[in-house]
C-alpha positions as CSV (number, residue, x, y, z in Angstrom):
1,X,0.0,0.0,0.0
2,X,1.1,3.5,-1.0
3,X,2.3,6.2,1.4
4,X,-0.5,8.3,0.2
5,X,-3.2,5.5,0.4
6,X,-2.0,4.8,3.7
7,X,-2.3,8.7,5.0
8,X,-5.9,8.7,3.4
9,X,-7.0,6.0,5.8
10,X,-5.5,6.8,8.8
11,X,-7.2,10.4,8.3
12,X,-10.1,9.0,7.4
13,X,-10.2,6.5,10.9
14,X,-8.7,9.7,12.8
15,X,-11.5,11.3,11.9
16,X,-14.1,8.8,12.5
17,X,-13.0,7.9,15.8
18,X,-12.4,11.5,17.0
19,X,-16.0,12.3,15.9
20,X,-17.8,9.8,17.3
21,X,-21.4,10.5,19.0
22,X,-24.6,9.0,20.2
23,X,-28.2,10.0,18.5
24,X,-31.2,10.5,21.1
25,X,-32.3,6.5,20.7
26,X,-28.9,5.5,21.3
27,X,-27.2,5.0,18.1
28,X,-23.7,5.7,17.2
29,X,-23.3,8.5,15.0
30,X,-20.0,10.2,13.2
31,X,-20.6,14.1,13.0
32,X,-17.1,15.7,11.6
33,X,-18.5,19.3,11.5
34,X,-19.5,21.8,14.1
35,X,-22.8,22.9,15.0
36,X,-22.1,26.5,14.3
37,X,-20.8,25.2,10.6
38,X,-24.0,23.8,10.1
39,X,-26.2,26.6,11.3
40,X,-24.6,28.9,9.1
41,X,-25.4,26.3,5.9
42,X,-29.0,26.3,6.9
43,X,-29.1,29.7,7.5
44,X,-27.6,30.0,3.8
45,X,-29.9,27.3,2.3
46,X,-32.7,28.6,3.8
47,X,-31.8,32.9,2.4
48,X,-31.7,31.3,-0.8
49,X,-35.1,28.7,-0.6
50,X,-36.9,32.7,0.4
51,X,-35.4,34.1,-2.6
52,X,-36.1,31.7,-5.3
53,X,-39.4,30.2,-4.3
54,X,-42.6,31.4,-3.5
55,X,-43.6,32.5,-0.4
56,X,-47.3,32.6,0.7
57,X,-48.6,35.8,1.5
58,X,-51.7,34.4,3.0
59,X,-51.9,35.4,6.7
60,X,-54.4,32.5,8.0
61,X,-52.1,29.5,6.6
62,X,-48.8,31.2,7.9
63,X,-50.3,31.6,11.8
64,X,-51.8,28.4,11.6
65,X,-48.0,26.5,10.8
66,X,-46.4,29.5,13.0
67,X,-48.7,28.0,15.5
68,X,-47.7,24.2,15.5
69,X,-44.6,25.3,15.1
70,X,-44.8,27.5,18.4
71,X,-46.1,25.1,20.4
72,X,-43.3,22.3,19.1
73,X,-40.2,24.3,19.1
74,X,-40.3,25.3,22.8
75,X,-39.4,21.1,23.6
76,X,-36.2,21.7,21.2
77,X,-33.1,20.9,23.5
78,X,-31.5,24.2,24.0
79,X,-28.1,22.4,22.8
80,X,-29.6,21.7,19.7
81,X,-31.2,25.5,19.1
82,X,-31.5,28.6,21.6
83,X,-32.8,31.1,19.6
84,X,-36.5,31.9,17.6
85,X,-37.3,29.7,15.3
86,X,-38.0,31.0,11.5
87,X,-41.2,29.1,10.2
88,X,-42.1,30.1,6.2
89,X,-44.9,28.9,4.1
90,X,-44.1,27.9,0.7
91,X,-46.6,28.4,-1.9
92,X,-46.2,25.5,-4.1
93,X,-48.0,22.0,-4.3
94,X,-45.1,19.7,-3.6
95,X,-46.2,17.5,-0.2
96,X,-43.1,18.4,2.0
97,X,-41.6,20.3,4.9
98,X,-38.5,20.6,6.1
99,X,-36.4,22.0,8.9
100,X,-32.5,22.8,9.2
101,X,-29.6,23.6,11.7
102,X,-30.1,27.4,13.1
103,X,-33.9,27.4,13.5
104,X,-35.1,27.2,10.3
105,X,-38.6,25.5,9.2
106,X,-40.3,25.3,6.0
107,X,-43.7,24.0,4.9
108,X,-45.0,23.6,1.8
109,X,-49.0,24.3,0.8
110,X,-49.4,21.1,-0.7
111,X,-48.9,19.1,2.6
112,X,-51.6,21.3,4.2
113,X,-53.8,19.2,1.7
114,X,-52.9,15.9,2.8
115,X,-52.2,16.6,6.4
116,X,-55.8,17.0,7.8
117,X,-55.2,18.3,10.9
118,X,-53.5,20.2,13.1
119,X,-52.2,17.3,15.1
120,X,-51.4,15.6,11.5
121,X,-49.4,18.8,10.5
122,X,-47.3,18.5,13.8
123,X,-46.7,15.1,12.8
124,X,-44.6,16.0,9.6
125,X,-43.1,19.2,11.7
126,X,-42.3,17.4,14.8
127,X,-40.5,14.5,12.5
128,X,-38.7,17.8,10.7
129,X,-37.0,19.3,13.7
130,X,-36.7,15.2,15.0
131,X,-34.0,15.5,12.3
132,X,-32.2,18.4,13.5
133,X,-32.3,17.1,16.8
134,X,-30.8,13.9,15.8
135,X,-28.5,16.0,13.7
136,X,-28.8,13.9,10.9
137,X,-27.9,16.4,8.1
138,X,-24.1,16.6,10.5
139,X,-24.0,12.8,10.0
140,X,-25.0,12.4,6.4
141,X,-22.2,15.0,5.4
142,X,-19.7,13.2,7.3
143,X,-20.5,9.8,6.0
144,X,-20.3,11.5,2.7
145,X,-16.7,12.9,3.1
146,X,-15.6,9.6,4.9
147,X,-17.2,7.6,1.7
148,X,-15.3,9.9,-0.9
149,X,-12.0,9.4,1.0
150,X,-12.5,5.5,0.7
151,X,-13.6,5.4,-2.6
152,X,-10.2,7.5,-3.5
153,X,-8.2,5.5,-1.8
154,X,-9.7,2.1,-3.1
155,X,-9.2,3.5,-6.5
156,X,-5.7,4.2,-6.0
157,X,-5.2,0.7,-4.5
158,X,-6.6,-0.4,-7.8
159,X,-4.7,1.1,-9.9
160,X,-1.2,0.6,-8.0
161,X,-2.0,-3.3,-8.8
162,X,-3.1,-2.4,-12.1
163,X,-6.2,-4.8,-11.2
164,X,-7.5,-5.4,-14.6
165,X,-11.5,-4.0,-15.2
166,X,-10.8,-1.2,-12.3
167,X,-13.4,1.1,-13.6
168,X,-16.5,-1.4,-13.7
169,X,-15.0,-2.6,-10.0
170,X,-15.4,1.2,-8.8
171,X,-18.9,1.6,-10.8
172,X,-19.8,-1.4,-8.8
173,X,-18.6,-0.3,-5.4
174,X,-20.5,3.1,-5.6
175,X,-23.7,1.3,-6.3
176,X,-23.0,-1.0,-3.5
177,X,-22.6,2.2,-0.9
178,X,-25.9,3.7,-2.4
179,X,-27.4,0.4,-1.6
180,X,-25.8,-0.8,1.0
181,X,-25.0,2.0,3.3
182,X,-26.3,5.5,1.9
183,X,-29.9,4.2,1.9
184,X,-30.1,2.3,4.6
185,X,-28.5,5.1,6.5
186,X,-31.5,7.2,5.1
187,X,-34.0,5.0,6.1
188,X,-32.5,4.7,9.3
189,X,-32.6,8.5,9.8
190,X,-36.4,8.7,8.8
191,X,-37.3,5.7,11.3
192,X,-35.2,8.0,14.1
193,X,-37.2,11.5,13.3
194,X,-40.7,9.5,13.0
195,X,-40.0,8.8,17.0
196,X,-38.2,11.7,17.5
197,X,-41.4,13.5,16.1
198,X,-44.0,11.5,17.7
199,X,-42.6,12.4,21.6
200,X,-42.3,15.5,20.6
201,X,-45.4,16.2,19.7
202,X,-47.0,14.0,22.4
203,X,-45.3,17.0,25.0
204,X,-46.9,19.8,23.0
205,X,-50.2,18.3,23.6
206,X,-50.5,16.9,19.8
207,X,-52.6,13.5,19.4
208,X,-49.5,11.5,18.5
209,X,-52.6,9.0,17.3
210,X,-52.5,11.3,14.3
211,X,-49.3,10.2,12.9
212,X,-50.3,7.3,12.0
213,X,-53.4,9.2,9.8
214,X,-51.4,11.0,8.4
215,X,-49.4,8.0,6.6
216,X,-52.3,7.0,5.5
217,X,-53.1,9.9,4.0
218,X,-50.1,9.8,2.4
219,X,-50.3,6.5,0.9
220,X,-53.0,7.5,-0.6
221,X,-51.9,10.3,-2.1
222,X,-48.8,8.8,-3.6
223,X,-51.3,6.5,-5.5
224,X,-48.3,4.0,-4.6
225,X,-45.8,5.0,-7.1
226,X,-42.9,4.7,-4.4
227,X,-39.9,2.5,-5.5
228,X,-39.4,-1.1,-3.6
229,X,-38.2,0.2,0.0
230,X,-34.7,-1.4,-0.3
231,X,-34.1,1.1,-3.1
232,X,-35.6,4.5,-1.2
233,X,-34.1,6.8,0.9
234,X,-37.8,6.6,2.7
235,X,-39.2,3.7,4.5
236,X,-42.6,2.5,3.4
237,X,-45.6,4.1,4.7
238,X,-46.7,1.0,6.2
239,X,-43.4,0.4,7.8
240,X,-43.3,3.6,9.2
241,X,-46.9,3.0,10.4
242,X,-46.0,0.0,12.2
243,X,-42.9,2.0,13.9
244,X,-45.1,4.6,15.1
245,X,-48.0,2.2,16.5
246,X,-44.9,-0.4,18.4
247,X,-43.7,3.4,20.2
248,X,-47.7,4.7,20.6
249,X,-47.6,3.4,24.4
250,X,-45.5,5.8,25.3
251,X,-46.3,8.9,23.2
252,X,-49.4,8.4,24.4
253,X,-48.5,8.2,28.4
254,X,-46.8,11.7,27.5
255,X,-49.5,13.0,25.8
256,X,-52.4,12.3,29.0
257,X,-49.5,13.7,31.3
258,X,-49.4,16.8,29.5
259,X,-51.4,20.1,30.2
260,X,-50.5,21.2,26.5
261,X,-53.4,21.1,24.2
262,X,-53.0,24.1,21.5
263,X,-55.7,25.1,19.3
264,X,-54.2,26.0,15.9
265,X,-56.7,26.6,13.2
266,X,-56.8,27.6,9.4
């Protein structure tokens, strides 16, 4: 093995190891960059979302998501975000929301459609800022640099022992990361913000018996055109319901214990 292979892994395992973490249900994580770094990219991301798509203007859907979000974002750990959050209403049909690092969230008009609800809405929200919580955009960044670094240095171990057909050997090895690990990882992180998302809401006084309403709304409104679940970055609806009803129990015992019951209303 090459000097220069041999400094690309040991960087690579330096910085795996220095960077290891635990998510909020206990699994390992590798986050390589700081929380201020990725506040200022969702700050960024979000400026430029505000610039280049369309913003509603329409005052009772903007307090009613301000609203869930209000009642949500106070159950943030202050670690996490310490600050107001920014809430925006898109005005575009795609059935999304999102939120990022630096207290930013976004929601689209066209999931107001299929989320029925204000406890439904909170649902998709609470599962948003469940992935800023877990800091899963930290982790998917890193496992991106720590893939690229491997991939370089397989290649170059490849071509120092001129192994014949190198290029369909590399082809192949990126399709077995998307498959293998970048999916899975993304399903993972979906699974993690849908329980994430359901306590959360359960302590804002949501009906966390919602969520699972909502993915059937959202079944039906894919019409189920969704690609065979080993090859999304999603888990299937009915997947996801199942997750949600095994953890009800105790989003539920949070829910009755709370005095939270907001009244959000379009």
């Amino acid at each position: 093995m090459s000097g220069r292979v041999k400094s690309i892994l040991v960087a690579a395992l330096s910085l795996a190891v220095v960077a290891c973490a635990t998510s909020p249900t206990g699994r390992n994580q590798v986050l390589l960059f700081s929380s201020d770094q990725l506040a200022q990219m969702g700050e960024q991301a979000f400026t430029d979302m505000k610039q280049k798509q369309s913003v509603s203007r329409q005052p009772v859907k903007n307090q009613y998501v301000e609203c869930i979000a209000d009642s949500l974002t106070p159950f943030v750990p202050k670690s996490i975000y310490n600050g107001q959050w920014e809430v925006v209403v898109f005005d575009e049909d795609q059935v999304n929301a999102f939120a990022l690092p630096g207290g930013k969230i976004g929601v689209y008009t066209g999931l107001m459609e299929v989320a029925k609800n204000q406890d439904q809405l909170a649902a998709v929200i609470g599962h948003e800022i469940g992935h800023v919580i877990a800091e899963h955009g930290n982790e998917r960044m890193s496992q991106g640099a720590l893939i690229n670094v491997g991939t370089q240095a397989m290649g170059q171990i490849l071509a120092a022992n001129e192994v014949p057909q190198s290029g369909p050997i590399m082809a192949a090895i990126g399709l077995g990361v998307q498959v293998g690990v970048q999916l899975p990882y993304s399903r993972a992180h979906e699974s993690e913000a849908d329980l994430i998302g359901l306590q959360l809401m359960a302590k804002a006084g949501f009906n966390p018996r919602q969520s699972v309403e909502l993915w059937k709304n959202m079944e039906a409104a894919s019409g189920g055109q969704r690609p065979p679940e080993l090859m999304s970055t999603h888990p299937a609806p009915q997947t996801r319901i199942e997750n949600l009803q095994a953890n009800m129990s105790q989003a539920l015992d949070t829910y009755e214990q709370t005095s939270n019951r907001p009244a959000c209303r379009r």
